[in-house]
N, CA, C and O atoms as a Tripos MOL2 file, in Angstrom:
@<TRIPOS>MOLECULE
protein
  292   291    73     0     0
PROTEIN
NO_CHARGES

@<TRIPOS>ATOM
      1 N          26.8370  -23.4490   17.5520 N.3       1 UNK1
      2 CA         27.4790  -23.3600   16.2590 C.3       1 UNK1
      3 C          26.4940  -23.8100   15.1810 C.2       1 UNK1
      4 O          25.9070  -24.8830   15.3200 O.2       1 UNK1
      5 N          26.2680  -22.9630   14.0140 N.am      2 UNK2
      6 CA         25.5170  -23.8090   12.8700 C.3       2 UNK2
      7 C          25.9800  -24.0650   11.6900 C.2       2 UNK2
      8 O          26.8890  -23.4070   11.1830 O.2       2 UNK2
      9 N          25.5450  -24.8060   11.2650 N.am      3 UNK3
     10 CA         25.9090  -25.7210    9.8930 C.3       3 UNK3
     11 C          26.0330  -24.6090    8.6070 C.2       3 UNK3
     12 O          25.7290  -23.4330    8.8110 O.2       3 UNK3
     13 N          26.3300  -24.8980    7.7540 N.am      4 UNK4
     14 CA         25.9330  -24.1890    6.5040 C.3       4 UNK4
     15 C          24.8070  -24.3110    5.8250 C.2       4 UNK4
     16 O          24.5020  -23.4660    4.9830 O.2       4 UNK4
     17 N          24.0120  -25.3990    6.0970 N.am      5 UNK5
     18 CA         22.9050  -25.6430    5.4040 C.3       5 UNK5
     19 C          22.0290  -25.1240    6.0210 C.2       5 UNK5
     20 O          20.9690  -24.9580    5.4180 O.2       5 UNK5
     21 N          22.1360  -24.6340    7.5640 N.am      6 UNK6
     22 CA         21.0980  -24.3210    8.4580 C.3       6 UNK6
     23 C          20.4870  -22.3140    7.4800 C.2       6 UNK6
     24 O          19.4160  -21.7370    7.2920 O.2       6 UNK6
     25 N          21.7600  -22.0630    7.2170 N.am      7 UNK7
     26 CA         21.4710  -20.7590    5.9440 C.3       7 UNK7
     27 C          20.9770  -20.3700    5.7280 C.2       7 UNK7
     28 O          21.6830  -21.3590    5.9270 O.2       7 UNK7
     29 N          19.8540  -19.4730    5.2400 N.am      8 UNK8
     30 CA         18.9850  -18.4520    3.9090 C.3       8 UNK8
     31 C          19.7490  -17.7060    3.2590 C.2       8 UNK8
     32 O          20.8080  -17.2380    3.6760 O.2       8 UNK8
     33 N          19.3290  -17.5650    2.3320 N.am      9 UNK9
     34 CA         19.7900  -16.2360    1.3050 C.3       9 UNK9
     35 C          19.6720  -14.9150    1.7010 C.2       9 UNK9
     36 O          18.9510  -14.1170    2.2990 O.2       9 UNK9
     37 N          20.9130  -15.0740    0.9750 N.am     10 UNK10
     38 CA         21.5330  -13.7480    1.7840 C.3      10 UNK10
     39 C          22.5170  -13.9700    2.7170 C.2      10 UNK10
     40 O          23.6830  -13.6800    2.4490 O.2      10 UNK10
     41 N          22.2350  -14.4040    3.6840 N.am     11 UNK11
     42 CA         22.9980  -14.6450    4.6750 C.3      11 UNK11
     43 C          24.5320  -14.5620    4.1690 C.2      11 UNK11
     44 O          24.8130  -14.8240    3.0000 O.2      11 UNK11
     45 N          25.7420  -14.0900    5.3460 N.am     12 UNK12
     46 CA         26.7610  -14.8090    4.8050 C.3      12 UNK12
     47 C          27.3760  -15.1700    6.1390 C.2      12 UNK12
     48 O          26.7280  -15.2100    7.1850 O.2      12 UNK12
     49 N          28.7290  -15.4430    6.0320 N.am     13 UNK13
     50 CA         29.3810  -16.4020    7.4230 C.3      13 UNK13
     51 C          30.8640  -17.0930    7.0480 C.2      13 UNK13
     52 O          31.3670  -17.4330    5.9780 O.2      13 UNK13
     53 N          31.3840  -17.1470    8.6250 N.am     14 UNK14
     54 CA         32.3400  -17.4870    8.1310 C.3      14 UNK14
     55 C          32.8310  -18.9770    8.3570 C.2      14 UNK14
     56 O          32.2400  -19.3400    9.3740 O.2      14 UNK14
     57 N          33.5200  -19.8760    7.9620 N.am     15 UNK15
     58 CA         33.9100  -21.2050    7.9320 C.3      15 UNK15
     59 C          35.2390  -21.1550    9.2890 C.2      15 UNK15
     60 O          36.3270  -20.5930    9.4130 O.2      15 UNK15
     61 N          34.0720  -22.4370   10.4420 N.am     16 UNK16
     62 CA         34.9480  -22.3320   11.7180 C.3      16 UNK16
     63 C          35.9660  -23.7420   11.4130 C.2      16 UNK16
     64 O          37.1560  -23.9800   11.6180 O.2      16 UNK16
     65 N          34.6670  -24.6210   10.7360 N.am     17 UNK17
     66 CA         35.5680  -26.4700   11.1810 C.3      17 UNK17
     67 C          34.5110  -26.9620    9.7790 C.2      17 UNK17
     68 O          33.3750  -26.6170    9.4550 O.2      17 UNK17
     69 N          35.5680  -27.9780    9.1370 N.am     18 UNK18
     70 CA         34.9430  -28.8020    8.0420 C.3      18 UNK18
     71 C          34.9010  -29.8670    9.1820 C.2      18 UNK18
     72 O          35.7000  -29.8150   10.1170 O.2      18 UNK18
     73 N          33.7320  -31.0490    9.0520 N.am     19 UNK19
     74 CA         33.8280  -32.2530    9.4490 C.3      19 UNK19
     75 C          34.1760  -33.0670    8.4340 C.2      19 UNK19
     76 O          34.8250  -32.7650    7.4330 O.2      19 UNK19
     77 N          33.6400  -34.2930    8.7800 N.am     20 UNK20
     78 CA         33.8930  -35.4610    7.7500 C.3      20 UNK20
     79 C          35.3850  -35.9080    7.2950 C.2      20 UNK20
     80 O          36.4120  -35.2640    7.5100 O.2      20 UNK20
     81 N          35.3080  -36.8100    6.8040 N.am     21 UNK21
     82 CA         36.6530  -37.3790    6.8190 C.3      21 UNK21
     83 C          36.8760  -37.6930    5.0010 C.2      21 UNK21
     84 O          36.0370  -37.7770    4.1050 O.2      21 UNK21
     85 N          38.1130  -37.7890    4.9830 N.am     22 UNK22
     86 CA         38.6970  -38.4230    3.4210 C.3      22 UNK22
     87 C          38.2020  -38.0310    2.0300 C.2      22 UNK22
     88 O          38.6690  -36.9680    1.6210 O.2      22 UNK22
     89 N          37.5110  -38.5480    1.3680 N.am     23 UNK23
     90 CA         37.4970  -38.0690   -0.3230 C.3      23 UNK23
     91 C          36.3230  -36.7210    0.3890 C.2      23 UNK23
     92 O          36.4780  -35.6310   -0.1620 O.2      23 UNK23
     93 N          35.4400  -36.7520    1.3010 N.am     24 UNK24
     94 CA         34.4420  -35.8120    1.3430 C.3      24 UNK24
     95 C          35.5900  -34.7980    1.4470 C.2      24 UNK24
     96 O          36.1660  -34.1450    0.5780 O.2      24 UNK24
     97 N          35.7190  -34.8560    2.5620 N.am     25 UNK25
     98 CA         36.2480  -33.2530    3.2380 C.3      25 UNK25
     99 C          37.5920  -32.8510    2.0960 C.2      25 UNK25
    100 O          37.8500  -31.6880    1.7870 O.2      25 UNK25
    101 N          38.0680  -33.6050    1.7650 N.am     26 UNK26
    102 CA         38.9920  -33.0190    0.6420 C.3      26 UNK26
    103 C          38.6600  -32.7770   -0.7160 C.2      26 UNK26
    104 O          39.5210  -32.4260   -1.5240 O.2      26 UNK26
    105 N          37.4990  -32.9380   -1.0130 N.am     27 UNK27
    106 CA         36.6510  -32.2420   -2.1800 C.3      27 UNK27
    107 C          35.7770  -31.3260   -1.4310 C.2      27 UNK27
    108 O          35.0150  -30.8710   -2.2840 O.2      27 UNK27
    109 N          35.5150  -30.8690   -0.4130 N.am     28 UNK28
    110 CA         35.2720  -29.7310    0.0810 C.3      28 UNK28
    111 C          36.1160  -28.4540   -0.0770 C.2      28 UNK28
    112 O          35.9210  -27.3250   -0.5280 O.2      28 UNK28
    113 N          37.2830  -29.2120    0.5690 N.am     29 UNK29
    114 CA         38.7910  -28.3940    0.6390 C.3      29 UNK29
    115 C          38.8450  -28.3140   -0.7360 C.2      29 UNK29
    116 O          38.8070  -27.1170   -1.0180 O.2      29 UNK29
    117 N          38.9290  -29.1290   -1.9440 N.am     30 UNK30
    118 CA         39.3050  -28.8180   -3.4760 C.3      30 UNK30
    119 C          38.5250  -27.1270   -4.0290 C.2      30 UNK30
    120 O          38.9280  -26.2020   -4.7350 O.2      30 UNK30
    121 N          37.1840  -27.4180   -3.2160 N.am     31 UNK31
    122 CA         36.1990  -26.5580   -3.9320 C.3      31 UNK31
    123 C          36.4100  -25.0210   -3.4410 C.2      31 UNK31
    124 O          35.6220  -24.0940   -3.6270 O.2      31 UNK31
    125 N          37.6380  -24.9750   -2.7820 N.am     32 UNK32
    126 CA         37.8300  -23.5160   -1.7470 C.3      32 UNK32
    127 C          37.4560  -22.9430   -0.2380 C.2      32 UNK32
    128 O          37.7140  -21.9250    0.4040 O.2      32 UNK32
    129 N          36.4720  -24.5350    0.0350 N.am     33 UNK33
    130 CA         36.1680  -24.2390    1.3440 C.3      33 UNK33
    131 C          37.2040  -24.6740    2.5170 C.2      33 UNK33
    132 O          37.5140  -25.8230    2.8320 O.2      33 UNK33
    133 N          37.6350  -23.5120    3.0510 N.am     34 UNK34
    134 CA         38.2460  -23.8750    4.0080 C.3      34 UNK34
    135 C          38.0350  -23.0580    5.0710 C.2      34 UNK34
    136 O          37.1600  -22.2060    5.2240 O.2      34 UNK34
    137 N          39.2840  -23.5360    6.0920 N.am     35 UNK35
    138 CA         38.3640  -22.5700    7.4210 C.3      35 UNK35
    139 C          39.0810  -21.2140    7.5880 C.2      35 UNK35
    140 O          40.2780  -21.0130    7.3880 O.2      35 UNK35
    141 N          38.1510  -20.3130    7.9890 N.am     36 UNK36
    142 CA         38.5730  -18.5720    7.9470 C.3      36 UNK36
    143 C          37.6010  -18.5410    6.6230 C.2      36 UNK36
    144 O          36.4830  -18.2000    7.0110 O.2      36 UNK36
    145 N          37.6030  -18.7180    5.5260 N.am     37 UNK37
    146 CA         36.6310  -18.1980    4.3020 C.3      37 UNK37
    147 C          35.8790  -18.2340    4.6330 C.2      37 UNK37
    148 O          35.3670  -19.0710    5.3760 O.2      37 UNK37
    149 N          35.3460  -16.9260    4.0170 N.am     38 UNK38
    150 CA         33.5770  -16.1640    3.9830 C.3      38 UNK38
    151 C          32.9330  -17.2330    3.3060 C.2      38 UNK38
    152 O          33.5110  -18.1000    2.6510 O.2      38 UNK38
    153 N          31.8680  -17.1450    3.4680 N.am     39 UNK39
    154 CA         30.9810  -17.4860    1.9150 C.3      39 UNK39
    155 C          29.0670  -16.8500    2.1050 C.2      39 UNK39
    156 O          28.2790  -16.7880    3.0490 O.2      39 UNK39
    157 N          29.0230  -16.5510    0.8720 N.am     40 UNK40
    158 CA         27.4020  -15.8020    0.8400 C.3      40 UNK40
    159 C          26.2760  -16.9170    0.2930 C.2      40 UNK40
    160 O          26.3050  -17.4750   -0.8040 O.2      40 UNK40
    161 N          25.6320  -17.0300    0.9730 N.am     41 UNK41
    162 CA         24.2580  -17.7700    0.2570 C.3      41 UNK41
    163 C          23.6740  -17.0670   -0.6980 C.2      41 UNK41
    164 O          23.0520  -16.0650   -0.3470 O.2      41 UNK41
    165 N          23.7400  -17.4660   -2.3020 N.am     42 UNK42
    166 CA         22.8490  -16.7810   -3.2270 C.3      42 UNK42
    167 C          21.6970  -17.4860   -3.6710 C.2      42 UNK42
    168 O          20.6780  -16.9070   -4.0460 O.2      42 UNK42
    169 N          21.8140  -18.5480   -3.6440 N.am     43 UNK43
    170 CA         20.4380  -19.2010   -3.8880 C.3      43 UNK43
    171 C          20.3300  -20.4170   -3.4350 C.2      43 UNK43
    172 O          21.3360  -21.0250   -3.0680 O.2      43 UNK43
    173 N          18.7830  -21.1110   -3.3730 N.am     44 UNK44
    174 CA         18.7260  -21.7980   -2.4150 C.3      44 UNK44
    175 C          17.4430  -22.6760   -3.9290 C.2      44 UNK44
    176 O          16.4170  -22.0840   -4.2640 O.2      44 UNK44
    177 N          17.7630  -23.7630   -4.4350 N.am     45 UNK45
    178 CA         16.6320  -24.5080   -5.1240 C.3      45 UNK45
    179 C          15.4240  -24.6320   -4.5930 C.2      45 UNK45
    180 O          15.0680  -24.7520   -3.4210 O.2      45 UNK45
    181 N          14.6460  -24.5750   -5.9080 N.am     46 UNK46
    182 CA         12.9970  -24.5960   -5.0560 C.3      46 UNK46
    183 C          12.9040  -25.9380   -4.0380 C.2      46 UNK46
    184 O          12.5230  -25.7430   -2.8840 O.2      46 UNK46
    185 N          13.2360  -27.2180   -4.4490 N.am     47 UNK47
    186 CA         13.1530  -28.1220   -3.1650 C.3      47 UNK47
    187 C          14.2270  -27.9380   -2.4140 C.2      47 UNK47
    188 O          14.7150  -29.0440   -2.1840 O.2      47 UNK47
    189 N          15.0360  -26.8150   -1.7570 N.am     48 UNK48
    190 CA         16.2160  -26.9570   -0.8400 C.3      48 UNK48
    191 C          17.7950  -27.5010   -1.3830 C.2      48 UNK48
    192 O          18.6770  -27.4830   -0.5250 O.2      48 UNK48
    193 N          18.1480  -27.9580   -2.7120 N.am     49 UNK49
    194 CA         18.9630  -28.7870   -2.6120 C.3      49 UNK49
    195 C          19.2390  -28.5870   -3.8960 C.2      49 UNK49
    196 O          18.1970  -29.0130   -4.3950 O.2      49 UNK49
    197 N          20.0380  -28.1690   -4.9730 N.am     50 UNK50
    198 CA         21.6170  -27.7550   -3.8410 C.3      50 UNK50
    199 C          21.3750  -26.2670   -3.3440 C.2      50 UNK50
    200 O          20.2580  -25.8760   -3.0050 O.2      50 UNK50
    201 N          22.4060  -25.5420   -3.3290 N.am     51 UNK51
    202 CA         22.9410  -24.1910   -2.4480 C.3      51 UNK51
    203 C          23.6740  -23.5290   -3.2870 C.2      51 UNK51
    204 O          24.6250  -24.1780   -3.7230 O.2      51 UNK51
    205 N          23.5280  -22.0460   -3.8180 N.am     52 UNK52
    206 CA         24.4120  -21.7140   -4.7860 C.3      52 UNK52
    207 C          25.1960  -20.7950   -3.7980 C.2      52 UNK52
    208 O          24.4480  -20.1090   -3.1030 O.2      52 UNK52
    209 N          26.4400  -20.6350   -3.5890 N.am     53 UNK53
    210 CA         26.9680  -20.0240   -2.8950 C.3      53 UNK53
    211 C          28.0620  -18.9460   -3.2810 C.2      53 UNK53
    212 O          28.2180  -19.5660   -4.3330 O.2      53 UNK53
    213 N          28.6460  -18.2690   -3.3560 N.am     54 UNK54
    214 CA         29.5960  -17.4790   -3.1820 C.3      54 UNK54
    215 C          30.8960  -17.5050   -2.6540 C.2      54 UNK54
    216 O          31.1080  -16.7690   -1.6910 O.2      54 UNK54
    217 N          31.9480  -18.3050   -3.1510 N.am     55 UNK55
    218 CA         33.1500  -18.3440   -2.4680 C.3      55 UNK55
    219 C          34.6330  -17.8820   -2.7420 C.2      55 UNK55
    220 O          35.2420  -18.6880   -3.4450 O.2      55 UNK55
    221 N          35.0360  -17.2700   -2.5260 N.am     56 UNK56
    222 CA         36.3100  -16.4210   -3.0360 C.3      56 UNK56
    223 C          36.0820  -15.9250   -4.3750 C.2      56 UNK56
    224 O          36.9530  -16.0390   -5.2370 O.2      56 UNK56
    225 N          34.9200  -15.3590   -4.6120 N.am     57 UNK57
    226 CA         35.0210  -14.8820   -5.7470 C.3      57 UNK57
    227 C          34.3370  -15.2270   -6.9660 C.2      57 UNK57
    228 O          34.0450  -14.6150   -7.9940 O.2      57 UNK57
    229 N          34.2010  -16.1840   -6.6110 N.am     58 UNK58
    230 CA         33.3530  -17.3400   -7.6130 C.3      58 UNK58
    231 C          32.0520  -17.8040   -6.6680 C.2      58 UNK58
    232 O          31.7700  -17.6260   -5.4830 O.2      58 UNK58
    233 N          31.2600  -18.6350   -8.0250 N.am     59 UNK59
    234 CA         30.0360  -19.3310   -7.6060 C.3      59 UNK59
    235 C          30.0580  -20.7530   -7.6130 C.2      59 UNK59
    236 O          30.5340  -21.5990   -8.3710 O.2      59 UNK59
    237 N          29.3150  -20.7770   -6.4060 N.am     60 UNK60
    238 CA         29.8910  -22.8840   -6.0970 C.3      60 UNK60
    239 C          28.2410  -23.0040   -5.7050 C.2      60 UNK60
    240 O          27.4810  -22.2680   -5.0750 O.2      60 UNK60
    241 N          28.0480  -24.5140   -6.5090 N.am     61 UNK61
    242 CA         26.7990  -24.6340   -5.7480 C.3      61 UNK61
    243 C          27.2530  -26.2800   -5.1500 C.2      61 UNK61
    244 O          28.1340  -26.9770   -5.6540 O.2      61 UNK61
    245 N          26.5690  -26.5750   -4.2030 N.am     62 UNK62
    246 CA         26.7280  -27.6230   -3.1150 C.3      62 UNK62
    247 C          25.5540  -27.8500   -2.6020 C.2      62 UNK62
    248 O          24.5980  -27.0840   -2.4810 O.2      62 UNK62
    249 N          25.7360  -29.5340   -2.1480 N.am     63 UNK63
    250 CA         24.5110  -30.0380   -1.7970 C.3      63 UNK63
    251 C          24.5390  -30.1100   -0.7160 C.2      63 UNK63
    252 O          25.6000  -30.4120   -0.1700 O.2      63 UNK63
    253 N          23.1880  -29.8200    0.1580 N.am     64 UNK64
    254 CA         22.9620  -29.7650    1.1580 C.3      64 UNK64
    255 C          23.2900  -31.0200    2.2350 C.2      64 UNK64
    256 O          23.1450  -30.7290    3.4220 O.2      64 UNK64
    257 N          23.6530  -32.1820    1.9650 N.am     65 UNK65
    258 CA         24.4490  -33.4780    2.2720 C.3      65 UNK65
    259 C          25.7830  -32.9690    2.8980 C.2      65 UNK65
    260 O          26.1500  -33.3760    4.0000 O.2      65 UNK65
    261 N          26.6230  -31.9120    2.0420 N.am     66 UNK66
    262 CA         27.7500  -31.8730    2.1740 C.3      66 UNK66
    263 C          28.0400  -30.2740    3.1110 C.2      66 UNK66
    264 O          29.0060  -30.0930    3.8520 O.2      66 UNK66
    265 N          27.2770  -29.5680    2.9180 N.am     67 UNK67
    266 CA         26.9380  -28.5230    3.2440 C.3      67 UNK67
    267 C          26.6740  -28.3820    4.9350 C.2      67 UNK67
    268 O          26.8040  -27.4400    5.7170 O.2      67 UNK67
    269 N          26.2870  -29.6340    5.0730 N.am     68 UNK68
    270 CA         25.9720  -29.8070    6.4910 C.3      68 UNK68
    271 C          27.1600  -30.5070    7.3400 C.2      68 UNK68
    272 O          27.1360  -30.8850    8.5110 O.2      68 UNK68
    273 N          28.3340  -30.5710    6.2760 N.am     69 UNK69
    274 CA         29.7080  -31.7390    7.1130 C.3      69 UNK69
    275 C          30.2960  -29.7080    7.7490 C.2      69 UNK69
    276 O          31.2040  -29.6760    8.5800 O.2      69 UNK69
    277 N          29.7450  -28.4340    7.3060 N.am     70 UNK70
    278 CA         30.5480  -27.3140    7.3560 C.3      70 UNK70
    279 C          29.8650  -26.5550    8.7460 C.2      70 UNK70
    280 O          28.6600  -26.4140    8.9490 O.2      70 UNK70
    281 N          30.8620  -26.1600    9.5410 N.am     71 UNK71
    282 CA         30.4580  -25.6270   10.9330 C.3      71 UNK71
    283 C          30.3970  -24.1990   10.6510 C.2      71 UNK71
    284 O          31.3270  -24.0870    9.8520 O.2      71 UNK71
    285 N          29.9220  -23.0900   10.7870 N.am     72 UNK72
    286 CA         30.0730  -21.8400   10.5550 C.3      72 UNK72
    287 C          29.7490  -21.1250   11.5340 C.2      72 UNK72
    288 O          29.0570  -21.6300   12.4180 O.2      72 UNK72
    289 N          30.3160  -19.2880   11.6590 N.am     73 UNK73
    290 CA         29.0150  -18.5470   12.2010 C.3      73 UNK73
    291 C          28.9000  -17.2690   11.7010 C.2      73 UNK73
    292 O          27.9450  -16.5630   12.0260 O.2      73 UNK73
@<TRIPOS>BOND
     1     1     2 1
     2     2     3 1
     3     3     4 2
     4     3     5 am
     5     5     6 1
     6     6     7 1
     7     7     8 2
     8     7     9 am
     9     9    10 1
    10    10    11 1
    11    11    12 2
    12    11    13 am
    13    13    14 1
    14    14    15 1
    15    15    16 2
    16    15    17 am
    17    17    18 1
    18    18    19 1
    19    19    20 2
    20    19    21 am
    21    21    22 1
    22    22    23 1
    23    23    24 2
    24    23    25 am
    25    25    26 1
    26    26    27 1
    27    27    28 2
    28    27    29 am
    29    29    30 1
    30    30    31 1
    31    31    32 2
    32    31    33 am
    33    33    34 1
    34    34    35 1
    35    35    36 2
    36    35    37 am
    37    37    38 1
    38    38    39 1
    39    39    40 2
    40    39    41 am
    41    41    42 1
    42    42    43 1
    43    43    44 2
    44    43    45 am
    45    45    46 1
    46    46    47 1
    47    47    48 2
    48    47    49 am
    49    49    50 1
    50    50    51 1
    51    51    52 2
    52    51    53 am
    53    53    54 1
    54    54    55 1
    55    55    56 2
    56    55    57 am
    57    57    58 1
    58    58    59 1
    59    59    60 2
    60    59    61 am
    61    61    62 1
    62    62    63 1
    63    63    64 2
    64    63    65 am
    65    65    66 1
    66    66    67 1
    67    67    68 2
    68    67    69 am
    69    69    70 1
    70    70    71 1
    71    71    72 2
    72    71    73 am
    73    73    74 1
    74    74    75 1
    75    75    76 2
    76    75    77 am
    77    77    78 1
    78    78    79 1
    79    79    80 2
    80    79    81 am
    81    81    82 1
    82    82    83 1
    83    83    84 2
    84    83    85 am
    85    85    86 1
    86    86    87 1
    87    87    88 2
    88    87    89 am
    89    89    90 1
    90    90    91 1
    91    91    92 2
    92    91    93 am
    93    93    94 1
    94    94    95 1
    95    95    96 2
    96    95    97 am
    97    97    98 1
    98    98    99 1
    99    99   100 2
   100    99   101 am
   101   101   102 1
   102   102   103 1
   103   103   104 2
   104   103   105 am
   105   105   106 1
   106   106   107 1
   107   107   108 2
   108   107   109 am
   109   109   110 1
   110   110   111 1
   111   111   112 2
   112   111   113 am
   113   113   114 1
   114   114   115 1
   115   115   116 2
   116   115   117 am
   117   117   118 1
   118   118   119 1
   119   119   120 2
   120   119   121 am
   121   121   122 1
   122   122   123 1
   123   123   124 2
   124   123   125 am
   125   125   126 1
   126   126   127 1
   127   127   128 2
   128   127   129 am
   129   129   130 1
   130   130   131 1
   131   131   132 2
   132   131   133 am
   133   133   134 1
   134   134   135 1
   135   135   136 2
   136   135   137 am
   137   137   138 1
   138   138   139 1
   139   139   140 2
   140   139   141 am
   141   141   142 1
   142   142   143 1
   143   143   144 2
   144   143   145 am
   145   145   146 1
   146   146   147 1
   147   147   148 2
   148   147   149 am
   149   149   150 1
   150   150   151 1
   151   151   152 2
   152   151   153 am
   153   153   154 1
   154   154   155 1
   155   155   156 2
   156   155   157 am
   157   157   158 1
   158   158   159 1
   159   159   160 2
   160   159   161 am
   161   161   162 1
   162   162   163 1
   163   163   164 2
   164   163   165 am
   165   165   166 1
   166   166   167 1
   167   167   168 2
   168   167   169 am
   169   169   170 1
   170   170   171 1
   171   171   172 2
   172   171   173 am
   173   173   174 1
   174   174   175 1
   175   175   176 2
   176   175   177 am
   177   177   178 1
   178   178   179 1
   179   179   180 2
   180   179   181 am
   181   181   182 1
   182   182   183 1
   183   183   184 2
   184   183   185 am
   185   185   186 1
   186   186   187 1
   187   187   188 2
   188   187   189 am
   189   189   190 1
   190   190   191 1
   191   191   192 2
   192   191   193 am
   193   193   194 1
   194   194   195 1
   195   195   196 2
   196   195   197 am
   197   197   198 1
   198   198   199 1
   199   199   200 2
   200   199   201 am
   201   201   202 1
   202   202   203 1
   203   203   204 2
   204   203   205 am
   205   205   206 1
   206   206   207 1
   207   207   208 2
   208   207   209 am
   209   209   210 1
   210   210   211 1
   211   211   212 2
   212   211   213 am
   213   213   214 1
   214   214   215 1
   215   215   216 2
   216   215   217 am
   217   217   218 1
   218   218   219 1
   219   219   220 2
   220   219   221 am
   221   221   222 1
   222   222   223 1
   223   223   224 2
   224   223   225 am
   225   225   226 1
   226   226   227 1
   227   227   228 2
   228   227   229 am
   229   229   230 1
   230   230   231 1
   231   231   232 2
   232   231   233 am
   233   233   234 1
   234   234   235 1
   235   235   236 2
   236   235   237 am
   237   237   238 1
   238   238   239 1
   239   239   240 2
   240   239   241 am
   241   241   242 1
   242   242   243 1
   243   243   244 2
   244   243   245 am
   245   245   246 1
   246   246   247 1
   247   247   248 2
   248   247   249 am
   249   249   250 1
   250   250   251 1
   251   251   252 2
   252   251   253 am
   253   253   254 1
   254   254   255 1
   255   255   256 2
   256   255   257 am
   257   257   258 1
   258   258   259 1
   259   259   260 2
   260   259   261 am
   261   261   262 1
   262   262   263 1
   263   263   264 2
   264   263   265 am
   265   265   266 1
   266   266   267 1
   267   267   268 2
   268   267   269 am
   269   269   270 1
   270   270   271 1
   271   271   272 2
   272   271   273 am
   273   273   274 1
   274   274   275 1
   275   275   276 2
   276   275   277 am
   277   277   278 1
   278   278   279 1
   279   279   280 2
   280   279   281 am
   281   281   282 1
   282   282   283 1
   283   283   284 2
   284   283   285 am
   285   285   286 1
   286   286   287 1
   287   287   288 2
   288   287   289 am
   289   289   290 1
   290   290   291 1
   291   291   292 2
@<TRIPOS>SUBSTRUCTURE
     1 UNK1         2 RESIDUE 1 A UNK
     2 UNK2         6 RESIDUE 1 A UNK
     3 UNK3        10 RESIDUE 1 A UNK
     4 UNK4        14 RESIDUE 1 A UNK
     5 UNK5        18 RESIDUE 1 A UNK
     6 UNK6        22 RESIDUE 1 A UNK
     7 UNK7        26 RESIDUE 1 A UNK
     8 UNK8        30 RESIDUE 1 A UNK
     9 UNK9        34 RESIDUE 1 A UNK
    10 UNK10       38 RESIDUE 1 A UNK
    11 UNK11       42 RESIDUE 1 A UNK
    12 UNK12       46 RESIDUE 1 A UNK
    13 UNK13       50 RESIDUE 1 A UNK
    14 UNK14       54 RESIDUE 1 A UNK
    15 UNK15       58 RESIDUE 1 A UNK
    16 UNK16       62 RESIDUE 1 A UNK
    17 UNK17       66 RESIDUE 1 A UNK
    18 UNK18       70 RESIDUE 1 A UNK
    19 UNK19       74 RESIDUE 1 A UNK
    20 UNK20       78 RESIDUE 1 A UNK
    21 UNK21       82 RESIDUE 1 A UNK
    22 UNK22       86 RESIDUE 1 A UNK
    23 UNK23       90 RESIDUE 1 A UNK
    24 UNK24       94 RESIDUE 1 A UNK
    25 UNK25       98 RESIDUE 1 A UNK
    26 UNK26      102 RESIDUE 1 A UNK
    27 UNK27      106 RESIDUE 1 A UNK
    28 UNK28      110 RESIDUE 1 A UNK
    29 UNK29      114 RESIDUE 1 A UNK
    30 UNK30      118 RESIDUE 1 A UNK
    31 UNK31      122 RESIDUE 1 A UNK
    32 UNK32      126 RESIDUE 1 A UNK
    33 UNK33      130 RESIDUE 1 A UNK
    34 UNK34      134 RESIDUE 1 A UNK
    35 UNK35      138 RESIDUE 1 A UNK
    36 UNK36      142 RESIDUE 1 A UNK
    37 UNK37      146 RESIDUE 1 A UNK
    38 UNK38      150 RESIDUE 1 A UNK
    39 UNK39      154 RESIDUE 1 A UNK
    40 UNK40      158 RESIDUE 1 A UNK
    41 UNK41      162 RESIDUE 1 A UNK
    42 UNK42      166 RESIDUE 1 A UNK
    43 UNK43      170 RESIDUE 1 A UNK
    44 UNK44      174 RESIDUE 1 A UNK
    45 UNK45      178 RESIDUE 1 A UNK
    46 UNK46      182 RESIDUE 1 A UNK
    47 UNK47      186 RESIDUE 1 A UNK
    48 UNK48      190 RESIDUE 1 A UNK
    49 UNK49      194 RESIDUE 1 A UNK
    50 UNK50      198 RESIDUE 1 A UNK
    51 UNK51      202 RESIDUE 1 A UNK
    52 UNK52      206 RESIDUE 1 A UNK
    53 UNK53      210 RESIDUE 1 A UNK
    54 UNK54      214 RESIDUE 1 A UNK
    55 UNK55      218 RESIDUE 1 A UNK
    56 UNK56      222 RESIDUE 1 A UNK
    57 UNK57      226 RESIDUE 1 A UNK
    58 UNK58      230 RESIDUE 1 A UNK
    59 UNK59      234 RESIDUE 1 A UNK
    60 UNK60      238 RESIDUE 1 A UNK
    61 UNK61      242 RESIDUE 1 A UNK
    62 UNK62      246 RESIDUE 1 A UNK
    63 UNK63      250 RESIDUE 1 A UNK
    64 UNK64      254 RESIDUE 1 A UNK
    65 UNK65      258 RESIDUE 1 A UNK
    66 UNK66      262 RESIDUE 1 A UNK
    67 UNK67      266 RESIDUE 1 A UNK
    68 UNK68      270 RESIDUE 1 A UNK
    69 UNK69      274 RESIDUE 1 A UNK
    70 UNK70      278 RESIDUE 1 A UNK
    71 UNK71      282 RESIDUE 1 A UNK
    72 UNK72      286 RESIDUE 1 A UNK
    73 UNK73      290 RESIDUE 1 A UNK
């Protein structure tokens, strides 16, 4: 199984399992990530960090900290 951060651009995938517990994972969940949603990698910062992503429609960017609590494939 890989992470979300494990990623490139372009890529897309779908959301199997959030980890983490309490204010994280429920400001994950706030931001639309949940499990079954797609999401597309659109950009990736020149040092790695954050992740601009693609999620229902909209653009979310996320840091690679948090990015990595997300199981995908």
């Amino acid at each position: 199984m890989k992470k979300l951060n494990e990623l490139s651009v372009g890529d897309s995938c779908t959301v199997v399992k959030l980890n983490g517990s309490g204010a994280v994972k429920r400001r994950i969940m706030d931001m639309g990530i949940t499990k079954g949603v797609t999401i597309k990698v659109r950009k990736v910062a020149p040092l790695g960090d954050p992740m601009e992503l693609t999620v229902r429609g909209y653009e979310l960017s996320i840091r690679k900290a948090d990015a990595s609590l997300i199981d995908v494939e």
